[in-house]
N, C-alpha and C positions, 0 to 999 in steps of 0.2 A: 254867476255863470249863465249865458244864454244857453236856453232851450233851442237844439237844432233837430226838428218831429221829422219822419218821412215816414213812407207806407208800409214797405214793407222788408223784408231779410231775404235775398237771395244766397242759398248755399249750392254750391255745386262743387264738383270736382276740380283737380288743377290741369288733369290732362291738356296738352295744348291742341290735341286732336279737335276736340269739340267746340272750344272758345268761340269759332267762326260762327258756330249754330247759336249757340247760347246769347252774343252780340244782338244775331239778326231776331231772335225771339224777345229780348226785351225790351228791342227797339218797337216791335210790332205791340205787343202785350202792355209792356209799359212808358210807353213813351215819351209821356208827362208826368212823369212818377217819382220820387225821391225813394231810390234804395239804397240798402247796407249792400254790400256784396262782397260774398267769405269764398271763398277756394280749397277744398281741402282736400288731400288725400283721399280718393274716396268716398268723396259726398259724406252720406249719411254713415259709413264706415265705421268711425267711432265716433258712438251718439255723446260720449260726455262733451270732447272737445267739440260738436256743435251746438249742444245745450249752453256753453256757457258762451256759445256766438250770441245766439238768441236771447239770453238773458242779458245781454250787457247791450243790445240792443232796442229791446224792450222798454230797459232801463232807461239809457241815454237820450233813446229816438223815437221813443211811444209806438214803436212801430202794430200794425193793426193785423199782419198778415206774414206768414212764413212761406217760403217756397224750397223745396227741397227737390233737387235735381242727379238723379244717377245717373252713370250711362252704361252702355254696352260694350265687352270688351275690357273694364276695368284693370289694370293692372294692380292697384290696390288691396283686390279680393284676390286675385290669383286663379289659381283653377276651380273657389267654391264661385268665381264671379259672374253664375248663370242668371239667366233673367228671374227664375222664382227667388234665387234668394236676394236680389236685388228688391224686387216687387215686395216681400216679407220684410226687407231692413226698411224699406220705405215707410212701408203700413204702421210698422211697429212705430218707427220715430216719430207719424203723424200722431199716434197714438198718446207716447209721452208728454211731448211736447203741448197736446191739448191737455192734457191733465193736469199740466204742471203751468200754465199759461191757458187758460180756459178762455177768454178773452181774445186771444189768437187763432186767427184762422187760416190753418197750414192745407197747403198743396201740395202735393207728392205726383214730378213726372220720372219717367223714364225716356232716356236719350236714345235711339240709335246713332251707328256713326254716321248713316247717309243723312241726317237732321232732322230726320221725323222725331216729335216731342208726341208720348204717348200719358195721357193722365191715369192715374194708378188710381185704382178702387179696390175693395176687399175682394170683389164677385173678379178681378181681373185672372185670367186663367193660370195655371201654375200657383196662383198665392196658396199656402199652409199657413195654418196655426201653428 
């Protein structure tokens, strides 16, 4: 079987609200890039079904880099789907995912609807432990 490598695993949500932003950012970000790209309910919502994105990408596509995308507004989350516990699902999945994949190196943004892309840090305000 041929080996087909690319960079990186983008996961983000399937909302169709945001697709337009996420388009225009990868096009800018990555533009000469070979990536996976997962849609899911939710983004980072339930970390098993993106872990085993990531793993079978990993696997398959050597991939070197994770990108994990939520956004604002979520219907997925519901009414818990405020910016801190977005910014905490994030953190946390970046977290895992490095643990379990040390050799990867994950990005965590947050979407608005108007398309500003904001990158998530621990020190990001609202985040809890």
């Amino acid at each position: 079987m041929t080996k087909h490598v690319c960079d990186a695993i983008i996961i983000t949500c399937i909302d169709f609200r945001i697709q337009k932003y996420i388009d225009k950012w990868l096009n800018k970000y990555f533009k000469n890039q070979k990536f996976d790209r997962v849609a899911l309910a939710g983004g980072v919502f339930d970390f098993y079904s993106i872990l085993r994105q990531v793993e079978i990408s990993s696997n398959l596509h050597e991939i070197k880099r994770v990108v994990l995308i939520n956004h604002e507004d979520c219907g997925a989350y519901g009414k818990e789907g405020n910016y801190s516990r977005h910014v905490t699902d994030l953190i946390e999945a970046k977290r895992k995912i490095e643990a379990i994949f040390p050799h990867l190196d994950v990005e965590v943004y947050y979407l608005y609807l108007n398309g500003r892309f904001e990158e998530v840090f621990q020190t990001n305000p609202g985040f809890k432990h």
